[in-house]
Backbone as a ProteinNet text record, in pm:
[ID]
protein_1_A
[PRIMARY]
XXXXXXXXXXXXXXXXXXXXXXXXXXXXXXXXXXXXXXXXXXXXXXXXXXXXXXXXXXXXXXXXXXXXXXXXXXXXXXXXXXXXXXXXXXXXXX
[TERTIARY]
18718	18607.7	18663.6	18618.5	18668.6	18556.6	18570.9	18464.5	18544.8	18546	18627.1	18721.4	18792.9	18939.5	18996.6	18948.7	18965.1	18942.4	19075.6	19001.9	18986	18887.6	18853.6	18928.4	18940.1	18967.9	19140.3	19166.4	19364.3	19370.8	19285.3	19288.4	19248.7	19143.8	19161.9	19248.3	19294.3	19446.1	19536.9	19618.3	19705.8	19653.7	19548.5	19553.4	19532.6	19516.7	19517.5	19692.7	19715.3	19899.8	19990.9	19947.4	19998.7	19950.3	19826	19767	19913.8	19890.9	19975.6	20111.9	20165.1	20337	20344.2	20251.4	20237.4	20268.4	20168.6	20199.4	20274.9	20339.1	20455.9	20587.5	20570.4	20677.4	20694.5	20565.2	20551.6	20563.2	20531	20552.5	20650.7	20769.7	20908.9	20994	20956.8	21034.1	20987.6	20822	20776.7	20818.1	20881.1	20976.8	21066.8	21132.2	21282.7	21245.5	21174.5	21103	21022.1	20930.6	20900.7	21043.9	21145.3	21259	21330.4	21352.9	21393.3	21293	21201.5	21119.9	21134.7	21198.1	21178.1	21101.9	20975	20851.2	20888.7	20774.4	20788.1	20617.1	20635.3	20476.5	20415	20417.6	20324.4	20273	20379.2	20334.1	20247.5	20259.3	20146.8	20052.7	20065.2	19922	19842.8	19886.7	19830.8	19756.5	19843.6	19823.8	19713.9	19685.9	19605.5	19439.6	19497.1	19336.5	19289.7	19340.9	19333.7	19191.5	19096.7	19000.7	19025	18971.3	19005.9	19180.2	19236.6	19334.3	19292.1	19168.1	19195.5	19118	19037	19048.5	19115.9	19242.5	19291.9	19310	19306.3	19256.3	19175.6	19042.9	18942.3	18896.9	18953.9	18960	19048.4	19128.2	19238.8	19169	19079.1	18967.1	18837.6	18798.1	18701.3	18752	18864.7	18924.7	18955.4	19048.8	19069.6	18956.2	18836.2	18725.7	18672	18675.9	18600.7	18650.9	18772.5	18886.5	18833.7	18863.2	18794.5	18725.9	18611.7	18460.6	18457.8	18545	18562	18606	18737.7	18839.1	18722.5	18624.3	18548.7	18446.8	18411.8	18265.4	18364.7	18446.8	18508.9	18567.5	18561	18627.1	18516.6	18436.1	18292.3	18228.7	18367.2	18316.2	18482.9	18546.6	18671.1	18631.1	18579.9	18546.6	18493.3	18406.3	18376.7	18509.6	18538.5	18734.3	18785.4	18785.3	18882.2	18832.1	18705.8	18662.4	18635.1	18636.4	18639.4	18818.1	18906.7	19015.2	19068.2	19061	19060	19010.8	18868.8	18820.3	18843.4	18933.7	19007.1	19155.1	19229.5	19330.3	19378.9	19247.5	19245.5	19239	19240.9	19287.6	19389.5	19499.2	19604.3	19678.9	19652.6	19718.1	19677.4	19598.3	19549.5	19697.9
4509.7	4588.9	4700.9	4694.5	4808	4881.7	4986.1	5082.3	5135	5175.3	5252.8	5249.8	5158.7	5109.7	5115.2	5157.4	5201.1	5139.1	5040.4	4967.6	5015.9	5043.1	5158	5117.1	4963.4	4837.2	4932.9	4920.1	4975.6	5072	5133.7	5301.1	5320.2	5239.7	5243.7	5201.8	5079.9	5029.3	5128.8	5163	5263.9	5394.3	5451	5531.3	5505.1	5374.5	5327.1	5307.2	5270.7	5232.2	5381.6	5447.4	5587.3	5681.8	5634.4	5669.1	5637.8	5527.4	5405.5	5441.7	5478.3	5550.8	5655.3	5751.8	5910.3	5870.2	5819.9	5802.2	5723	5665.9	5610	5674.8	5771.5	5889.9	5956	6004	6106.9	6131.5	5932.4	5893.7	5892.1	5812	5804.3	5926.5	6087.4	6136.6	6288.2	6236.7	6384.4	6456.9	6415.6	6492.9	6533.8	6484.3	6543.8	6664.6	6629.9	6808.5	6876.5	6853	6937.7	7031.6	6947	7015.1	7078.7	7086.5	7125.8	7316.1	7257.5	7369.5	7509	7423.5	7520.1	7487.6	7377.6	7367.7	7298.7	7319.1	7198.4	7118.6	7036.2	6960.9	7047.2	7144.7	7188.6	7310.4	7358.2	7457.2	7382.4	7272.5	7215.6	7152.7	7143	7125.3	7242.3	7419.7	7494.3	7507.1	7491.4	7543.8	7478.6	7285.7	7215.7	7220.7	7336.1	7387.4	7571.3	7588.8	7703.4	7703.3	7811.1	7805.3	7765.2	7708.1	7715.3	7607.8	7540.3	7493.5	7367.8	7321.4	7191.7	7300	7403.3	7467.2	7432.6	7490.4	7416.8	7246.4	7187.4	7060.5	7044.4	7076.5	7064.2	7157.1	7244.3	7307.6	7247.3	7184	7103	6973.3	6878.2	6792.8	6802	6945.9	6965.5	6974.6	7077.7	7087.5	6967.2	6880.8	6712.6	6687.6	6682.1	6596.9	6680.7	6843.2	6867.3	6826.1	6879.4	6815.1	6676.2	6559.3	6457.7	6469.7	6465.1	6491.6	6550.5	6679.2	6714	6600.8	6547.5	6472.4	6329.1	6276.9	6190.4	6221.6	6346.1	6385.4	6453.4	6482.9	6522	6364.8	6314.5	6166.5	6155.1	6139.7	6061.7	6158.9	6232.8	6388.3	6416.5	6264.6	6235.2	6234.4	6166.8	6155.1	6287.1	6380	6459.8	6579.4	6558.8	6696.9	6644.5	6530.2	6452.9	6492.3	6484.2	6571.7	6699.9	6729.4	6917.7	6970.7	6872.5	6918.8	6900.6	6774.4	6736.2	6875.2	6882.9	7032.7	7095.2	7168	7299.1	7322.9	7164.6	7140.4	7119.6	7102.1	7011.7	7173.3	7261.9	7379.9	7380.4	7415.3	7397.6	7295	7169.4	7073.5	7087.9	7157.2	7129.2	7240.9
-5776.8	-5824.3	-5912.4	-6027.4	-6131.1	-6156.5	-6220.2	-6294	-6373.7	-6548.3	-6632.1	-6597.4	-6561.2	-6540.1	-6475.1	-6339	-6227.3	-6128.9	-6056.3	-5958.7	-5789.9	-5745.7	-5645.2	-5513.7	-5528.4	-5381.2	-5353.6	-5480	-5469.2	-5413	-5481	-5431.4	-5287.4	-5196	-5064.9	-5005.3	-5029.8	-4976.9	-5017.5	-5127.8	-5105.7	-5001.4	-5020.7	-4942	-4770	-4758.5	-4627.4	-4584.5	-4701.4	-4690.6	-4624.7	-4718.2	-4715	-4579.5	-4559.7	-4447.9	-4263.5	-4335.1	-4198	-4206.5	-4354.8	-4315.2	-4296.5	-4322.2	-4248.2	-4120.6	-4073.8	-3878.3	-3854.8	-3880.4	-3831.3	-3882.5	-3951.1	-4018	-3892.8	-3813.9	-3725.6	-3642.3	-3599.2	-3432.1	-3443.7	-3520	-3531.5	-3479.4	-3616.8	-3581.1	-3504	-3480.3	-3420.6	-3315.1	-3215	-3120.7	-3137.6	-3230.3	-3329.1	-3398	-3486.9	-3513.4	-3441.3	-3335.4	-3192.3	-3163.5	-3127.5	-3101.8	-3211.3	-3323.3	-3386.9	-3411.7	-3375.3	-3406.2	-3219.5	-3141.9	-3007.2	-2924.9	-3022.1	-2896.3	-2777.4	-2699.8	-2604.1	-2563.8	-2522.2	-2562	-2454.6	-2375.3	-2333.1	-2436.7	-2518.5	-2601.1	-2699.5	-2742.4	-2887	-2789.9	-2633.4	-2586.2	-2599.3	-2584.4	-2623.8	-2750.6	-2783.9	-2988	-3007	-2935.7	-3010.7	-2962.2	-2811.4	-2733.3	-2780.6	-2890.2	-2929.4	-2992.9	-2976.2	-3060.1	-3224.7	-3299.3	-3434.2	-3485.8	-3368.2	-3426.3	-3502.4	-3511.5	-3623	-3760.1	-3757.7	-3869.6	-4011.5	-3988	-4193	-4221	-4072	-4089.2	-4184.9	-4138.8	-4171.2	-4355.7	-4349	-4438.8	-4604.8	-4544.5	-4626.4	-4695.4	-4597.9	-4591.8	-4678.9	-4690.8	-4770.9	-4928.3	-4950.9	-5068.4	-5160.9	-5045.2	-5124.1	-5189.8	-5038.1	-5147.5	-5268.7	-5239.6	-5376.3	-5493.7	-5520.3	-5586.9	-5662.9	-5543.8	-5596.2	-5657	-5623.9	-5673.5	-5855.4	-5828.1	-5957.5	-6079.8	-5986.3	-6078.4	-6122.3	-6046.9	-6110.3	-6179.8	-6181.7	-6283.4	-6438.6	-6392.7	-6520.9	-6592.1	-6491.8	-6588.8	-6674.3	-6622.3	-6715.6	-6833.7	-6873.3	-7008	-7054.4	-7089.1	-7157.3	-7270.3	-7353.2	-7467	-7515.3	-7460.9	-7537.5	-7503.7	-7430.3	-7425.4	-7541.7	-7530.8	-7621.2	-7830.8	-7819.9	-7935.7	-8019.1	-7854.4	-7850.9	-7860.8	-7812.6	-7861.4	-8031.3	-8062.4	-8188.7	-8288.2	-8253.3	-8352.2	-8334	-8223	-8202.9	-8260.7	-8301.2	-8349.2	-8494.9	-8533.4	-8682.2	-8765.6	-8759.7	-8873.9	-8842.4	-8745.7	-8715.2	-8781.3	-8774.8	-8858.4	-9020.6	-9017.9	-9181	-9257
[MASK]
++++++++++++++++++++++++++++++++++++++++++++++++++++++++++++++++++++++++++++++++++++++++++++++

């Protein structure tokens, strides 16, 4: 499935891909850096019952998508950047 050249199917699979080696990055080596850091799993059982600890989770989550959001409504107003730069350039070249 494409749209403007863009095939959307990839783009869920990679990010499903990328999704699946994050966590297995984490499970692998997340006790290695637990320890590296001092913790101990009763301390990130705290941290993770803290009021507000999935906060910049969540906060991080919204940004991506606006982001997104941006990055596809601005796609569909290429052509006119693309003209509006040209006439901002063309005394310059003249």
């Amino acid at each position: 499935m494409t749209f403007s050249g863009v095939n959307y199917v990839a783009i869920v699979i990679a990010a499903i891909v990328a999704w699946l080696a994050g966590a297995g990055w984490y499970v692998a080596l997340g006790r290695t850096w637990m320890a590296a850091l001092g913790w101990t799993p009763e301390r990130a059982q705290a941290a993770r019952s803290e009021p507000g600890a999935y906060r910049p989770a969540v906060i991080a989550q919204r940004r991506d998508l606006r982001r997104a959001l941006l990055a596809w409504l601005r796609d569909d107003d290429d052509a006119h950047q693309q003209q509006l730069c040209q006439a901002r350039l063309a005394p310059l070249v003249d």
